[in-house]
N, C-alpha and C positions, 0 to 999 in steps of 0.2 A: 784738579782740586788744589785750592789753594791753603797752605801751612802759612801761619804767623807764630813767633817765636811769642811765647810765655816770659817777659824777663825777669817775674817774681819765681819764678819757678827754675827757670833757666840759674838765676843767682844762687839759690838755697842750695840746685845740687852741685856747685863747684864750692861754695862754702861746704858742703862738707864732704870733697873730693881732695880740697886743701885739709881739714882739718883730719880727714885720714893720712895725707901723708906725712902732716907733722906729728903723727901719731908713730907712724913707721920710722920717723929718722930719732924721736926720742926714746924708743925702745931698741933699734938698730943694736945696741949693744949689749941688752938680756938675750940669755939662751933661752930659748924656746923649747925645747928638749921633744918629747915625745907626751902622745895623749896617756900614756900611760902612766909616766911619769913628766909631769907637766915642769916645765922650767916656770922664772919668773916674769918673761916675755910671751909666754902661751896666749893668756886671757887679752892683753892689751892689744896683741896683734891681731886674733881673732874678732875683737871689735870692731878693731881698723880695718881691716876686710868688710865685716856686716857696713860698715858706714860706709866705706867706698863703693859697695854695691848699691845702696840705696844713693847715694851722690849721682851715681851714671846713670842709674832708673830715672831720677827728677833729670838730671837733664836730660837724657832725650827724651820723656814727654812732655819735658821744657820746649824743646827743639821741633815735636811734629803733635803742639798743638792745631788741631782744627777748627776754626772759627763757627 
């Protein structure tokens, strides 16, 4: 079986694999603190997780689209 790479697809999830981690180096310096008591890096970085998971989703089935 042959894969061709998606490059609309493939692009979207490193755009926002990159914009997670410029999410991570501009927060880098809030504490995070605990869910219980949340710092003022809690929210921002918990985003930046959700978007880098969906960054790695898009690309790999950027990467083992099937024609």
């Amino acid at each position: 079986m042959l894969h061709r790479v998606d490059a609309k697809e493939l692009a979207f999830g490193l755009f926002l694999i990159a914009l997670a981690l410029v999410a991570f180096a501009s927060t880098s310096t809030l504490s995070v603190g605990t869910a219980a008591d949340m710092g003022p890096g809690f929210v921002p970085r918990a985003l930046a997780w959700i978007i880098l998971t969906f960054g790695a989703v898009f690309c790999i089935t950027g990467l083992l689209k099937v024609p």
